[in-house]
C-alpha positions, -999 to +999 in steps of 0.1 A: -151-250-072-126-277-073-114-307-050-081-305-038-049-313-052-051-352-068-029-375-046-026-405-071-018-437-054-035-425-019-065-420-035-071-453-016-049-444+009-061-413+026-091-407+005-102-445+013-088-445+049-080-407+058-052-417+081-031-385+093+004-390+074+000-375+039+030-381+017+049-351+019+082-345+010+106-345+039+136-326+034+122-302+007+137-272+024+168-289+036+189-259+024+172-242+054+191-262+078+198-304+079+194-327+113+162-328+133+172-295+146+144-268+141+161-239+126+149-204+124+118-188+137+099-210+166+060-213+148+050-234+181+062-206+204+050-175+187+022-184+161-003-163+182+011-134+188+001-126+154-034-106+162-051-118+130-067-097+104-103-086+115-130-101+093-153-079+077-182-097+056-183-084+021-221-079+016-228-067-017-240-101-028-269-116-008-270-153-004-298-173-014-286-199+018-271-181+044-238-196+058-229-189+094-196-179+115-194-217+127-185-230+089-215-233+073-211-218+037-231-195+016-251-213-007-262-199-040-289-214-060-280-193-094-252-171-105-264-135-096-276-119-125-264-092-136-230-099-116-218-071-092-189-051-105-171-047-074-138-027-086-137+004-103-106-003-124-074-025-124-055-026-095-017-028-109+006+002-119+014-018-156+043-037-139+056-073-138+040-092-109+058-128-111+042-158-093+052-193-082+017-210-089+004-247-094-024-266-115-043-296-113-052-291-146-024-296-178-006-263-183-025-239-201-014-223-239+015-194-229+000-155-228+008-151-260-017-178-277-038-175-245-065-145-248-077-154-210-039-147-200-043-113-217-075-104-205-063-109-172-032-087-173-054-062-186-082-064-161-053-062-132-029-038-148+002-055-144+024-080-166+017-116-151+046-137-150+037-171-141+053-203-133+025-229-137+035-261-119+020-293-122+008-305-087+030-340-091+057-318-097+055-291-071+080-306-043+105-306-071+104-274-085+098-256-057+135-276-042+151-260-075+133-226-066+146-224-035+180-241-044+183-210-067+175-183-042+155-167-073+125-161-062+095-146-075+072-119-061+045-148-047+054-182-035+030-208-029+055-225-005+027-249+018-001-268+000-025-281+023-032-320+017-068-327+027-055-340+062-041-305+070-007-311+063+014-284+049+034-302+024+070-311+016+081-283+043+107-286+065+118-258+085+094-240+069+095-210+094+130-204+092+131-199+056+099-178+055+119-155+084+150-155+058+132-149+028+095-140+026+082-105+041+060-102+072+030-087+064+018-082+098+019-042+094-002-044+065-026-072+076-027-075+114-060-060+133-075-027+107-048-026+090-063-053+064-093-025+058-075-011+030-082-042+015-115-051+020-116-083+002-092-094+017-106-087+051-136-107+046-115-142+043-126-164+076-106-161+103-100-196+106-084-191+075-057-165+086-044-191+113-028-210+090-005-181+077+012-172+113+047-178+116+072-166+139+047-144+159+040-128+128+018-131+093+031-142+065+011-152+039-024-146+024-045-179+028-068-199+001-097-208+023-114-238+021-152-248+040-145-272+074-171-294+063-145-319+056-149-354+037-183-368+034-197-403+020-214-393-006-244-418-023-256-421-058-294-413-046-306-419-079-295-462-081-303-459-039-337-451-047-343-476-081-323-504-058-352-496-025-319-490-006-315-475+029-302-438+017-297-432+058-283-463+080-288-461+113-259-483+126-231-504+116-250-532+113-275-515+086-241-497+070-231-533+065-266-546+049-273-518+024-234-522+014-245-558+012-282-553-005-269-526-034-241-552-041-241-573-074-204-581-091-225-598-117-242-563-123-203-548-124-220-528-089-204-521-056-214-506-028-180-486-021-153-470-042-129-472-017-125-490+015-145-466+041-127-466+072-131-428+083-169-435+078-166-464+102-134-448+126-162-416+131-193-440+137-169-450+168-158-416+179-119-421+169-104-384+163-093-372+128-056-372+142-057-364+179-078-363+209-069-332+239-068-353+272-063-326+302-034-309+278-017-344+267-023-359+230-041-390+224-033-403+192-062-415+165-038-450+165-039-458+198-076-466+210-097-496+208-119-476+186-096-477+158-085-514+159-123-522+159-129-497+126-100-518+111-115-545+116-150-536+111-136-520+076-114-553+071-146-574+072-168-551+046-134-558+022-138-595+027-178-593+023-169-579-013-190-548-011-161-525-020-145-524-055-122-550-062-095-528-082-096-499-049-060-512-043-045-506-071-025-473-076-046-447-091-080-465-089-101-442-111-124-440-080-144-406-094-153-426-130-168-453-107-193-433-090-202-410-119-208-445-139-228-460-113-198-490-108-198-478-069-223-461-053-204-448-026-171-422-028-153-406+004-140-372-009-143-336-002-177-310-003-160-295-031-163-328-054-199-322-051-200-301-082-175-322-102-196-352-102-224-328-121-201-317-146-189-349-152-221-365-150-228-392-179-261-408-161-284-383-177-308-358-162-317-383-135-277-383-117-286-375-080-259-373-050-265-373-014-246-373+018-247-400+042-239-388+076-223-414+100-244-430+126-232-440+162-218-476+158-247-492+179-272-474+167-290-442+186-283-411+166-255-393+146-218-396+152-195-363+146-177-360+117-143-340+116-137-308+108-111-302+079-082-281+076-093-246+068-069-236+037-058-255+010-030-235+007-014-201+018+010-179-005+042-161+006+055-128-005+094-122-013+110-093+012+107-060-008+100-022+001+068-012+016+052+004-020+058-029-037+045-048-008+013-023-005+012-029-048+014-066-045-014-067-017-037-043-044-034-072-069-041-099-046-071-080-034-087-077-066-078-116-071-098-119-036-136-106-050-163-129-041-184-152-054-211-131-073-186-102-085-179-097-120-137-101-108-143-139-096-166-143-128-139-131-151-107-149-126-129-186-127-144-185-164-130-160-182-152-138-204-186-147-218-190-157-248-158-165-253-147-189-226-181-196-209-215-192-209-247-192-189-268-224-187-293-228-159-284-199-137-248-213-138-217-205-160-206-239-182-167-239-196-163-239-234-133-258-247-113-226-243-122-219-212-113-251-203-079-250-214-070-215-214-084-205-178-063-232-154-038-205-150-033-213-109-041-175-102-066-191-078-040-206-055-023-169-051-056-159-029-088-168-033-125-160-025-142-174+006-157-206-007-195-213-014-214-237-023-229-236-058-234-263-084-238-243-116-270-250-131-280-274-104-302-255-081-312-289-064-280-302-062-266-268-046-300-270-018-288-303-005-252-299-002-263-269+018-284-292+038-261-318+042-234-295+059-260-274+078-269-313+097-230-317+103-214-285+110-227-280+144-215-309+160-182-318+137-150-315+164-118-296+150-083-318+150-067-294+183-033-292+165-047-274+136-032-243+124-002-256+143+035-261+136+057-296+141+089-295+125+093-334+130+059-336+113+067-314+085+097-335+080+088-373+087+051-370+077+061-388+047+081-416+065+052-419+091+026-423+065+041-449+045+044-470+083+007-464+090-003-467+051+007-498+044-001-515+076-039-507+069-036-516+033-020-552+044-049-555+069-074-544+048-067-566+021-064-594+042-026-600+042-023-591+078-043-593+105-054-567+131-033-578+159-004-569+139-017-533+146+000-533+179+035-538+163+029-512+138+018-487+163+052-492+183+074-488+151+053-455+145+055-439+179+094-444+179+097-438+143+087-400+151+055-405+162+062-394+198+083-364+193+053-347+170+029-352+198+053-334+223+060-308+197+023-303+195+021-302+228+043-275+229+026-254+205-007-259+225+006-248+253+018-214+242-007-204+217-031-178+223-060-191+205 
């Protein structure tokens, strides 16, 4: 497992304050149509008239943590051994497939000086043709791919940021009517049987592929479990530190207590204001009051996390270099610099890969307590994809061809296909350590191919190797999941939002930083708020309104 896509500069941005505008690229499809116009197919009028694909669990691999409809994942203490061969040849008629893809990772060697490359095309039967894109890069190339009106077989044309915004797309429906193929036929209902593996991706999943009334994509599905504060247990327990606060107030004195600059030790990678804005109740984006939208901005609760999170800044329990652009936030925690790091479930593993403390490294999760004390607060449920992919329009046989490929790239967690599609082949790129597959140096460089963002497997949660580590991740979302609240525009469409998210964020963005830091103070909040709401702020709430009001679901 991976985190998602790295977001440079808003590292302490969003992953430090999680606010709602992600920097997307407004305009990216402009040759879809220009104004504020929405052009095309009407997402917020028709999105569920789609009837979704119906889910049918795969169960030829038994968890050793059961997951549950609700969001909790499966959790698997050890890779299954021997893995379950789940195909009974490749899936492709020995033709080209060509794919639009991205990496987080630097581009791997070409197929012909990369054996994992050829092992794939020969395990699938076809001729991958891939354009590997750099995530910094994306919103550029994929402008010049659709500048060109060359387009490949599979288009990744919406990457989810981890606030749920698809990004850099502007009328995003309307070229997806004009260019991409509705798959509804093949998908919708039973139809999605013939492809079994593909029926057992979450339905939440599926939501995020409806366009104009129909399907048209295959989703990457992420867990809901969302961000987390996660804790270097290991320094909590040598330090006799609080590992579970049970207020503000005893937030504030452990940040205080595992605090020494002299020590080159902070409490906090970043500045922690979604830890704080959920310990008051403030929504992820937006609150449903009797069918109107509240926005996050606009309550007391979040001027009180500002400047609750404004005076843990000034008390000097969060790193000193957080506000500078790509503050190596990750390196911090794994070095035992800052003991605390907002970021995803899926980080979870990363930090034990990367992990340089020894056999002693230990992360927990630190759930939010109410403000005042008394219990737990909620914590927010995330978006459910990290991505979806798009097919170009063809005939029904290549359509049915390309959905036999994207099956097999769809196995689950405990098959020899994801085996093979995440580390390559034993022996060669990986091999077993602990119950877990471990990357070589060729598997490191040769298997960051971006296949994964095509379609992927129903996440998990397993820390190779790290049977521990993968029990109390489990545990950690298993105390969450039940009570986390879902964003109610989710799975929704704004075309205002798709185009000024970028312009929004950099309002809200900067305010916090500048209040944050001290430059401003929070009554300038108020002025900010204003500039936001007429900015575009107001027309995405009535669009997602709209879109509330005539959805199905």
């Amino acid at each position: 497992m991976t985190s998602e896509p790295a977001i440079g500069r808003r590292q302490f941005l969003t992953g430090a304050l999680g606010t709602a505008a992600m920097l997307a690229t407004p305009g990216l499809l402009a040759g879809c149509g220009d104004g504020d116009t929405p052009t095309g197919g009407d997402r917020n009028r028709a999105s569920g008239s789609a009837r979704l694909p119906n889910y049918t669990p795969y169960t030829g691999v038994t968890p050793d943590l059961k997951g549950n409809r609700q969001g909790l994942l499966d959790a698997f203490l050890k890779y299954p051994e021997p893995p379950v061969k789940a195909t009974d040849g490749p899936p492709g008629d020995g033709g080209e497939l060509s794919a639009f893809v991205l990496t987080n990772s630097p581009v791997p060697p070409a197929v012909g000086q990369n054996p994992f490359w050829q092992e794939m095309n020969r395990r699938l039967g076809v001729d991958l043709r891939l354009t590997i894109v750099p995530n910094a890069d994306m919103p550029t190339k994929f402008a010049t791919l659709v500048a060109g009106d060359d387009l490949p077989d599979v288009i990744v044309p919406a990457l989810y940021t981890p606030n749920g915004l698809p990004a850099g797309t502007a009328n995003l429906p309307a070229w997806l009517a004009a260019k991409c193929q509705d798959l509804t036929a093949y998908l919708s209902g039973d139809a999605v049987q013939e492809y079994p593996f593909l029926a057992n991706l979450p339905t939440d999943a599926w939501r995020d592929c409806r366009y104009n009334g129909g399907i048209y994509g295959l989703p990457v599905p992420r867990g809901i479990g969302g961000t987390m504060m996660m804790r270097r247990d290991d320094l909590f327990k040598q330090l006799d530190a609080n590992l579970q606060p049970g207020s503000f107030a005893e937030f504030r004195d452990v940040c205080r207590k595992v605090t020494d600059a002299r020590a080159n030790r902070w409490a906090l990678a970043q500045a922690p204001l979604d830890f704080v804005r959920q310990m008051l109740g403030n929504p992820w984006r937006w609150r449903l009051e009797g069918g109107k939208l509240v926005s996050a901005y606009e309550s007391e609760e979040f001027t009180q996390a500002l400047a609750d999170t404004a005076r843990l800044v000034k008390d000097g329990v969060v790193h000193p270099d957080s506000f500078t652009n790509n503050a190596p936030t990750k390196k911090w925690f794994n070095a035992g610099s800052a003991l605390m790091i907002t970021d995803r479930y899926t980080a979870w593993p990363q930090f034990f890969a990367e992990n340089i403390a020894g056999p002693d490294f230990e992360i927990g999760g630190m759930r939010p307590p109410l403000h005042g004390g008394g219990g737990f607060a909620a914590t927010w449920q995330a978006q459910a994809t990290n991505n979806f992919t798009a097919f170009k329009k063809a005939d029904e046989g290549r359509i049915r061809a390309l959905l036999k490929v994207c099956n097999w790239l769809a196995a689950p967690f405990g098959t020899e296909e994801w085996l093979l599609r995440r580390y390559g082949v034993a022996g060669v790129h990986y091999r077993m350590e602990g119950g877990g597959p471990e990357l070589t140096q060729a598997g490191v460089s040769q298997t960051v191919l971006g296949i994964r963002y095509i379609v992927d497997a129903p996440d998990v949660i397993f820390v190779p190797g790290e049977a521990e580590a993968t029990r109390k991740s489990y545990e950690y979302q298993k105390s969450i999941i039940p009570t986390a609240v879902k964003d109610p525009t989710l799975g929704l469409f704004s075309d205002t939002w798709s185009r000024r998210s970028g312009q929004l964020g950099t309002i809200v963005n900067d305010a916090q930083m500048d209040i944050l830091s001290g430059r401003k103070p929070v009554s300038a909040w108020g002025d900010i708020l204003k500039q936001w709401r007429s900015t575009g702020g107001d027309k995405v709430r009535g669009e997602f309104e709209e879109a509330i009001a005539n959805s199905s679901d």
